[in-house]
Each structure stands twice: as structure tokens, then as C-alpha cells.
KEZATI-439820 format. One record per residue: residue in one letter; x, y, z of N, C-alpha, C in turn. Coordinates in Angstrom, 1 decimal. Layout:
<recs>
- a X Y Z X Y Z X Y Z
...
</recs>
This chain:
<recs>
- x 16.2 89.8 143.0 16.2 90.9 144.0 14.9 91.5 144.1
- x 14.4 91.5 145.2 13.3 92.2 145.6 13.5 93.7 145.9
- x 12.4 94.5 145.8 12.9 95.7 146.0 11.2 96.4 146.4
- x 11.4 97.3 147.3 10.1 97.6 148.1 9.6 98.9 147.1
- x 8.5 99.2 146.1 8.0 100.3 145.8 7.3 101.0 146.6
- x 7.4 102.2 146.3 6.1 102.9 146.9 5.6 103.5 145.7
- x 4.0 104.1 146.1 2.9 104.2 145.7 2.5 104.7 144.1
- x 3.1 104.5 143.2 3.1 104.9 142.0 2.7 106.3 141.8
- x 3.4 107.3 141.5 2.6 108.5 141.0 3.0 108.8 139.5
- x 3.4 109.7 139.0 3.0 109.6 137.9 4.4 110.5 136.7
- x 5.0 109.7 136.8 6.3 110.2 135.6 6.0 110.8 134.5
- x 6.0 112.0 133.8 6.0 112.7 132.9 7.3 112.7 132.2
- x 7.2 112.9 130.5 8.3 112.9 129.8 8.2 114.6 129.1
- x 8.9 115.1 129.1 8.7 116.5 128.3 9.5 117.1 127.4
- x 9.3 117.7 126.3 10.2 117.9 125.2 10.4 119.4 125.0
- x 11.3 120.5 125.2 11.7 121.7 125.3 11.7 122.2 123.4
- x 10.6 122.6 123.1 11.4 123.1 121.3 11.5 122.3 120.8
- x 11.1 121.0 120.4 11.2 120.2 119.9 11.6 121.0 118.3
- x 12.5 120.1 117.5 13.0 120.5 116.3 12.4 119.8 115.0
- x 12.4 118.6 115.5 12.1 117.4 114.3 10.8 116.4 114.0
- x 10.1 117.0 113.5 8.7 116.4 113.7 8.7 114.9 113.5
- x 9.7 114.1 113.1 9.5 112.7 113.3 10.3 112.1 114.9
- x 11.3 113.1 115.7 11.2 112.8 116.7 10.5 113.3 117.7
- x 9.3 114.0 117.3 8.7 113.8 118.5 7.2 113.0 118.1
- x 7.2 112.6 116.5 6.5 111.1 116.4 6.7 110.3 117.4
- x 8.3 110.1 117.3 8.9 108.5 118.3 8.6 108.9 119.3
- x 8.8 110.2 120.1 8.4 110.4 121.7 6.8 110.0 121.6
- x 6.2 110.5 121.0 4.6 109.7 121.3 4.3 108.5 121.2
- x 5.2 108.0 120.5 5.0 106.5 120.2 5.5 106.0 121.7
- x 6.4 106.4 122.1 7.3 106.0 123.4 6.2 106.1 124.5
- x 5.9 107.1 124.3 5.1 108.0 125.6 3.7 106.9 125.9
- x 3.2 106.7 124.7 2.1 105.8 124.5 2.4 104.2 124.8
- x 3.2 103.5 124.6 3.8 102.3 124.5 4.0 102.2 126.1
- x 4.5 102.9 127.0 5.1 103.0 128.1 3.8 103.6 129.2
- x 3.1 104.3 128.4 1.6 104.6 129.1 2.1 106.1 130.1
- x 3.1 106.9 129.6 3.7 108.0 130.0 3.0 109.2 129.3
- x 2.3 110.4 130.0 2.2 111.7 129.4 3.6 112.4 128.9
- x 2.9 112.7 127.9 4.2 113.5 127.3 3.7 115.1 127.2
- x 4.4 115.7 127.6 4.2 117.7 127.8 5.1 118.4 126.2
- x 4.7 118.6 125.6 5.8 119.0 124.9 5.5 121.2 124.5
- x 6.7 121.2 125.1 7.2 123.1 125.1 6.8 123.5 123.3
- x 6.2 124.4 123.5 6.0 125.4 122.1 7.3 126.4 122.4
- x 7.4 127.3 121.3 7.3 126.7 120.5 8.1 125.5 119.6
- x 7.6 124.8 118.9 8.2 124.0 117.8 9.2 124.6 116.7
- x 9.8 124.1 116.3 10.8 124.2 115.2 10.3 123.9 114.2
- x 9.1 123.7 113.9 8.6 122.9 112.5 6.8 123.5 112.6
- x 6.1 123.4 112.1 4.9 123.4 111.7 4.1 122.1 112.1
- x 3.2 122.2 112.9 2.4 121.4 113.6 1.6 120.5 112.6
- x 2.0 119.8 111.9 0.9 118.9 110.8 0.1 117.9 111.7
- x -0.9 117.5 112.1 -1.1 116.3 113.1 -1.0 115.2 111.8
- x -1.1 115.4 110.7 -0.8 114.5 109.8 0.1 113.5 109.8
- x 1.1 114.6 109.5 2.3 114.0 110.0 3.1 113.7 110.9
- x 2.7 113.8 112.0 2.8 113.4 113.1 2.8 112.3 113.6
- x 0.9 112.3 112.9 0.3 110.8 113.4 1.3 109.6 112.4
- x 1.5 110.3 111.1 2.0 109.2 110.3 3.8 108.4 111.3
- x 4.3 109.7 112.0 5.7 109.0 112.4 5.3 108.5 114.3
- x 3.6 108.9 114.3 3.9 107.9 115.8 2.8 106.6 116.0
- x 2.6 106.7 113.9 1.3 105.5 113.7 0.4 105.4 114.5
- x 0.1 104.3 114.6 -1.2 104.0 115.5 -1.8 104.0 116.7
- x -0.1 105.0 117.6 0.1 105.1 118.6 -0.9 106.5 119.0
- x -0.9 107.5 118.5 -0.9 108.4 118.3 -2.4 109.1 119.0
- x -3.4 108.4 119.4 -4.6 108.5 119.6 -4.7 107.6 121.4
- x -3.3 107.0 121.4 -3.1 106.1 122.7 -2.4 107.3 123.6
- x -1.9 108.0 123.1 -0.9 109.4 124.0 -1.4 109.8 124.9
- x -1.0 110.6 125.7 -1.2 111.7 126.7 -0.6 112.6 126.4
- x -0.9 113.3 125.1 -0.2 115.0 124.7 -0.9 116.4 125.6
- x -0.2 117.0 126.2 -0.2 118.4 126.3 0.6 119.0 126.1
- x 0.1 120.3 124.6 1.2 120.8 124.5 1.1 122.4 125.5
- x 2.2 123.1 125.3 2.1 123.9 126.0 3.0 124.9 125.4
- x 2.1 126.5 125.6 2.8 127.7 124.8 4.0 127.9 124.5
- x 4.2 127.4 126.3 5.8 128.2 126.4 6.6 127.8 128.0
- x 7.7 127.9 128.4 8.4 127.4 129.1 7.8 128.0 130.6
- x 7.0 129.4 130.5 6.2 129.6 131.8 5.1 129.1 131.7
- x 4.3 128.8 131.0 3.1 127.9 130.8 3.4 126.4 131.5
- x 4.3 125.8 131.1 4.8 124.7 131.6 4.9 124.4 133.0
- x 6.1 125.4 133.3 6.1 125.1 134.5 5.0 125.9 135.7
- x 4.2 126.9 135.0 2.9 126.9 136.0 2.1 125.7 136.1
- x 2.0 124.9 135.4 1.4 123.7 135.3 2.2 122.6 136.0
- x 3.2 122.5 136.1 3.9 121.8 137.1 5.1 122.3 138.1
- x 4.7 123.2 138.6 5.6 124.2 139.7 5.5 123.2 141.0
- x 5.0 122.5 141.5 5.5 121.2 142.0 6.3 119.9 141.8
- x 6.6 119.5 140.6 7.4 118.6 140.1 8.6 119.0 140.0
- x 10.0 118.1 140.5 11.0 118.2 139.9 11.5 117.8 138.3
- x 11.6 118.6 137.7 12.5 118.8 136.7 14.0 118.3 136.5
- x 14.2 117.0 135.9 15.1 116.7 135.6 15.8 117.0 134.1
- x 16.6 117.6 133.8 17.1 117.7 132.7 18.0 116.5 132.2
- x 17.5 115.9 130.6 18.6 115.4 130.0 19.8 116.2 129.8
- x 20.9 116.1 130.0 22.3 117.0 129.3 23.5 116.5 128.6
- x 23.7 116.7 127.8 25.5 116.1 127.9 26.1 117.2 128.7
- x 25.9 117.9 128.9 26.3 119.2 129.8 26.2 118.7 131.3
- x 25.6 117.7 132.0 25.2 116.9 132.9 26.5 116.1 133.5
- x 26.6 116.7 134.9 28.1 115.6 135.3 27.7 114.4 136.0
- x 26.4 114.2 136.3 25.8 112.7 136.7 25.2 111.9 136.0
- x 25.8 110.7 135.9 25.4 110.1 134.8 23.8 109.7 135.1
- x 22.8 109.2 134.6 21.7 108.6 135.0 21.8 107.7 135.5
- x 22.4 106.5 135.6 22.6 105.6 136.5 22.8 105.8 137.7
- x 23.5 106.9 137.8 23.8 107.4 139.1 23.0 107.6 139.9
- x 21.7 108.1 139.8 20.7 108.7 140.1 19.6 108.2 140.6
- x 19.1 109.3 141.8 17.8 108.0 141.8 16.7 109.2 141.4
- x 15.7 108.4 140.9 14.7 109.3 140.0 13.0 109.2 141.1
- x 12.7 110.5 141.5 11.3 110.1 142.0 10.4 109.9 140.9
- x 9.4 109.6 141.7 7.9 108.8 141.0 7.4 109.8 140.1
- x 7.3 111.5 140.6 6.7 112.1 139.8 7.5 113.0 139.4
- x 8.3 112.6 139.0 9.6 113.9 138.0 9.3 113.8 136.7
- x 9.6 114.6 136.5 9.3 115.2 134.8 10.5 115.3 134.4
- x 10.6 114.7 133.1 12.1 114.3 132.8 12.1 115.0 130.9
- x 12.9 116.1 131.5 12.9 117.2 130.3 14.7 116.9 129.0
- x 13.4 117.4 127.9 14.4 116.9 126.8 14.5 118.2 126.5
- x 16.0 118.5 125.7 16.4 120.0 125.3 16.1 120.5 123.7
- x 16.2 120.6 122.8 16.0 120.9 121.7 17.1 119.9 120.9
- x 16.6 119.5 120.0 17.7 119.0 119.1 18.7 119.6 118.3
- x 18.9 120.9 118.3 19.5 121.6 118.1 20.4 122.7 118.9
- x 20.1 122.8 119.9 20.4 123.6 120.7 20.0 123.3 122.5
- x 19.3 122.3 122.6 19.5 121.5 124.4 18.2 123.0 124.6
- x 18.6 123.4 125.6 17.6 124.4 126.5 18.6 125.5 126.4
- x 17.7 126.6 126.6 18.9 127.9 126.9 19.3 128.0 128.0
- x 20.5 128.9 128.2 21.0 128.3 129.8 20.6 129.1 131.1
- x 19.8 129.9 130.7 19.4 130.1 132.0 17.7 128.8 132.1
- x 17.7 128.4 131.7 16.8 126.9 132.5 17.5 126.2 132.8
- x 18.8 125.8 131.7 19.7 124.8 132.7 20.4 125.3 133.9
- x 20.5 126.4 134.3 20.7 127.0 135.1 20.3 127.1 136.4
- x 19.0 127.1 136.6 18.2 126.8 137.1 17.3 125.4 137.7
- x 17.7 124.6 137.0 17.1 122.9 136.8 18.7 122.4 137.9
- x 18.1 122.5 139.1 18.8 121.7 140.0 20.2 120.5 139.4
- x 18.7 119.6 139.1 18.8 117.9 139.0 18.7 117.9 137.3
- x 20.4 117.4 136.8 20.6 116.6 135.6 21.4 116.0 135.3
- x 20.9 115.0 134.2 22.0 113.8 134.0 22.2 113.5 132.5
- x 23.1 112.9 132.5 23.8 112.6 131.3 23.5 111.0 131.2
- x 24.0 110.4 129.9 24.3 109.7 129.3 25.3 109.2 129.1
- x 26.3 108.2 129.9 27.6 108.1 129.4 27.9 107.6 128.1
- x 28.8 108.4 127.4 29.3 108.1 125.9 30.7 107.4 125.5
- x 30.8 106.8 124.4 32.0 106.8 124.0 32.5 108.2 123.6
- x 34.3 108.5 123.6 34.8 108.8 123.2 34.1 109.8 121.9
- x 35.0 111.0 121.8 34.8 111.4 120.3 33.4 111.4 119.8
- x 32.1 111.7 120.7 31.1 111.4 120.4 30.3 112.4 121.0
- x 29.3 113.1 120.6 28.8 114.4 121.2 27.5 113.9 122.1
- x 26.6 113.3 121.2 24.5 112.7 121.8 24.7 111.9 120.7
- x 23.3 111.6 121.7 22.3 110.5 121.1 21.1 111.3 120.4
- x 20.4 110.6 119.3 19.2 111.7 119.5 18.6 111.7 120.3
- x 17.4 112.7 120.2 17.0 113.0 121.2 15.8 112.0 121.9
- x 15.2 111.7 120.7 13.8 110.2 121.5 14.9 109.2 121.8
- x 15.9 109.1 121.4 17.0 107.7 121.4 17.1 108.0 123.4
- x 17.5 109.1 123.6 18.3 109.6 125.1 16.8 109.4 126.1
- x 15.8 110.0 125.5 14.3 110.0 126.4 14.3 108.5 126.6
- x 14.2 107.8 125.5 13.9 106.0 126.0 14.8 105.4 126.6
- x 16.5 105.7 126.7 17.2 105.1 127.7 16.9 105.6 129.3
- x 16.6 107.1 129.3 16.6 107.7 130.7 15.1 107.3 131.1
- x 14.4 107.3 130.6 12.9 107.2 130.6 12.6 105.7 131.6
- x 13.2 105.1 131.0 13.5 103.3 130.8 14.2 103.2 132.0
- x 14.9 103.6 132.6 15.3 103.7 133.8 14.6 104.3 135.1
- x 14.2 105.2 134.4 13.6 106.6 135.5 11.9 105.6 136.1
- x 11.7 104.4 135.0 10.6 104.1 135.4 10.8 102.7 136.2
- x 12.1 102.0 136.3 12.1 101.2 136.5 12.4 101.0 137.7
- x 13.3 102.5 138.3 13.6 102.5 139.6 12.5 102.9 140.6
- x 11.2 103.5 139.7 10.0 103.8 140.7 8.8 103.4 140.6
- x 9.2 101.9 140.0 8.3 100.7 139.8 7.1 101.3 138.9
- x 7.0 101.8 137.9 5.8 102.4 137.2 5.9 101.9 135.5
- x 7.3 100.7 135.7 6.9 100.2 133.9 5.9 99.5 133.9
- x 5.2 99.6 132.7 3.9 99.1 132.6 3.8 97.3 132.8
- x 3.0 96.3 133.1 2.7 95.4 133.3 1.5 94.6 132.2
- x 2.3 94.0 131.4 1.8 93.4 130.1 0.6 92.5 130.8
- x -0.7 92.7 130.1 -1.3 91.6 131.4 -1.6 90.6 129.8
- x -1.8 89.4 130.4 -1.7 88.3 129.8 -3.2 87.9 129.0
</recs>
């Protein structure tokens, strides 16, 4: 199936509070692998080691596009143009469902606690993950690389292995 792209702009991944310093290792590693900036919300749940950091996003880690950023109005003055999509299980559209533009910024919630609700409140556009049964999430880099992975696929911007 062919399918007509337009003009590539530029998908951002972003992490709200991140809680677990080895998942947002994997988000850089993701972010880097996929050739995606990653935004990630202060503050953190943990203590900024770049140590250990670098140690959970290896060698990736210097390939990134990190900006972090203070705080949730810092953020979005920086991108008060972009739609904001939220990951949710709180989300009644699943991601498949959806069509994702080129330059959306595709926000992750805390691992502990998602976003507070007046952002999700606020955030138009969100989608879920359909689950089995009796099952609450995914983690949180696990749900970024399935939505991610799509969000890029429908607006032709996965990267091209050159030979």
C-alpha cells in the first residue's frame, strides 16, 4: 500500500515528572534510536545523576535530543504551538484510532501518578492503549515506544536505515 506523506516536521516525545531514572534512561535510548527529541518536565522524582543515566541509556546517550525543562509552564511556552497529545489509560481513544500530526508532542504522565488533572483537563487530544482485562498500564517507556512507533509511522518520519 502506498500512502502519500507530507513534508516531515518534527515529532517530539515528552515526559511529565518522570519518576524512575532507568525509565527515562530507555526514553533516551528510544528517543536517540528513533532520531526523536525528547522534552522531559522537571521536576523529577529522583536526583539528576547524568551517571546514571548515561549508564541506563548507554551509548545512546550523547546521540539524544534532551531538553529539559523547569516546569509544565516552561514547557509549554516553548511549545504553545504544538498539539499535545497525552498518553492515558484515562484516554477513551485508543491510539490506533487516531491520526497523529507530524509535529505533535506526545506527552507521558508520571509513573506514579499520570499528570495532574487539570492538564489532562485541558489536553484536548488523548489516547490509550488497549489492554487486557484486569490490567491497569504498561510502563511508561514500554507505552512511549508503542504510541511513538505509530505516531511516527503514520506521518512518515521513522527513520531510514541507509545501507
Amino acid at each position: 500500500m502506498t500512502r502519500e506523506c507530507a513534508t516531515p516536521l518534527l515529532m517530539r516525545l515528552a515526559a511529565y515528572q518522570p519518576d524512575i531514572p532507568q525509565n527515562t534512561g530507555a526514553l533516551i535510548r528510544l528517543c536517540a534510536g528513533l532520531d526523536v527529541p525528547l522534552e522531559l518536565i522537571e521536576p523529577f522524582g529522583f536526583i539528576w545523576d547524568e551517571r546514571k543515566i548515561r549508564a541506563s541509556a548507554m551509548d545512546y546517550f550523547d546521540l539524544a535530543k534532551i531538553t529539559r525543562h523547569t516546569s509544565w509552564d516552561a514547557f509549554r511556552n516553548n511549545f504553545s504551538e504544538n498539539r499535545v497529545v497525552l498518553l492515558s489509560t484515562k484516554a477513551s481513544i485508543p491510539y490506533t484510532e487516531f491520526t497523529f500530526k507530524a509535529n505533535d508532542i506526545l506527552l507521558l504522565g508520571r509513573e506514579s501518578a499520570g499528570v495532574p488533572e487539570e492538564i489532562h483537563n485541558i489536553l484536548p487530544d488523548r489516547v490509550k492503549i488497549p489492554m487486557a482485562p484486569n490490567t491497569r498500564s504498561l510502563n511508561m517507556a514500554m507505552a512511549g515506544a508503542i504510541i511513538l512507533g505509530e505516531s511516527l509511522r503514520q506521518t512518515c518520519q521513522l527513520p531510514l536505515k541507509q545501507v
